[in-house]
C-alpha positions as CSV (number, residue, x, y, z in Angstrom):
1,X,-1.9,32.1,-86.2
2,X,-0.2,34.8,-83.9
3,X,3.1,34.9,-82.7
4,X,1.8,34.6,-78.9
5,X,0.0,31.4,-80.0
6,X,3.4,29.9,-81.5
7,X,4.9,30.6,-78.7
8,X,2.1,29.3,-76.4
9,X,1.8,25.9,-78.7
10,X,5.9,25.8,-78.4
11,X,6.5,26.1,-74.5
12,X,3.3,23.4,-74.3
13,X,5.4,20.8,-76.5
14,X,8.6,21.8,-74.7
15,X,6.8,20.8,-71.5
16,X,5.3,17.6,-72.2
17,X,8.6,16.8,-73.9
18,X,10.5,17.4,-70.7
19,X,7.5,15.3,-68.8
20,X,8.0,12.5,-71.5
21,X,11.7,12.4,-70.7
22,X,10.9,12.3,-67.0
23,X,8.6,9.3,-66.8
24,X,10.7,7.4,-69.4
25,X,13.4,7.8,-67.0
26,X,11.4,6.6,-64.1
27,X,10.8,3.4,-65.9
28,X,7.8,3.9,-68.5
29,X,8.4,2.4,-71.5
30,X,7.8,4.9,-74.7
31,X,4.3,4.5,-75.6
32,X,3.2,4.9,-72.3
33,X,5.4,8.1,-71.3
34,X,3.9,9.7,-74.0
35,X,0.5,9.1,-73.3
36,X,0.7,10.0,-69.4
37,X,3.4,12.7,-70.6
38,X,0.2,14.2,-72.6
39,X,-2.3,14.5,-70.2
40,X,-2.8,17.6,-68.2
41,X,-4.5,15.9,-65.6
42,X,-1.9,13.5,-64.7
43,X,0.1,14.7,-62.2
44,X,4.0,13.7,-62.8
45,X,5.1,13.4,-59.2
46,X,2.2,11.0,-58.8
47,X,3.1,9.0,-61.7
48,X,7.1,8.7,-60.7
49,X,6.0,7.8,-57.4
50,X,3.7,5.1,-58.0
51,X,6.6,3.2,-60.0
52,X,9.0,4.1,-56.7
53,X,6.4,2.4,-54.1
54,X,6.8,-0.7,-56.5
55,X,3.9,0.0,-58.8
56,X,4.6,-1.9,-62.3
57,X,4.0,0.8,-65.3
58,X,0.9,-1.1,-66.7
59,X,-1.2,-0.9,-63.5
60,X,0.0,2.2,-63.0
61,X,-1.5,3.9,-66.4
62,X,-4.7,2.3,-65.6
63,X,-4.3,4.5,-62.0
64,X,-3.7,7.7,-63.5
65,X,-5.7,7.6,-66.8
C-alpha cells in the first residue's frame, strides 16, 4: 500500500471519528453514531438537527439511512 493511501485511509478514519464524537454528543447512543458516523451520504448537520427539532434517535436513523 503507498504512503498517500495511508494517509488517505488515516485522515478518512480521523473524520468519521470526529463525526462519531459529534452525533454521540448530540444524543445518539454508540451503535448508532457509528453507523450514521460511517456513512458518506449522511449529512451530519442533518442528523444533529433532526434530534434538535425533537426527533428521537431511532426514527431518526430510519430518516437518514
Amino acid at each position: 500500500m503507498s504512503t498517500i493511501q495511508l494517509e488517505h485511509d488515516r485522515t478518512a478514519e480521523l473524520v468519521i471519528g470526529w463525526r462519531r464524537q459529534e452525533l454521540r454528543r448530540a444524543g445518539y447512543d454508540r451503535k448508532q453514531a457509528a453507523k450514521l458516523a460511517a456513512s458518506a451520504d449522511v449529512d451530519l448537520h442533518q442528523a444533529v438537527d433532526l434530534l434538535k427539532r425533537g426527533c428521537l434517535p431511532t426514527t431518526a436513523l430510519k430518516i437518514l439511512l
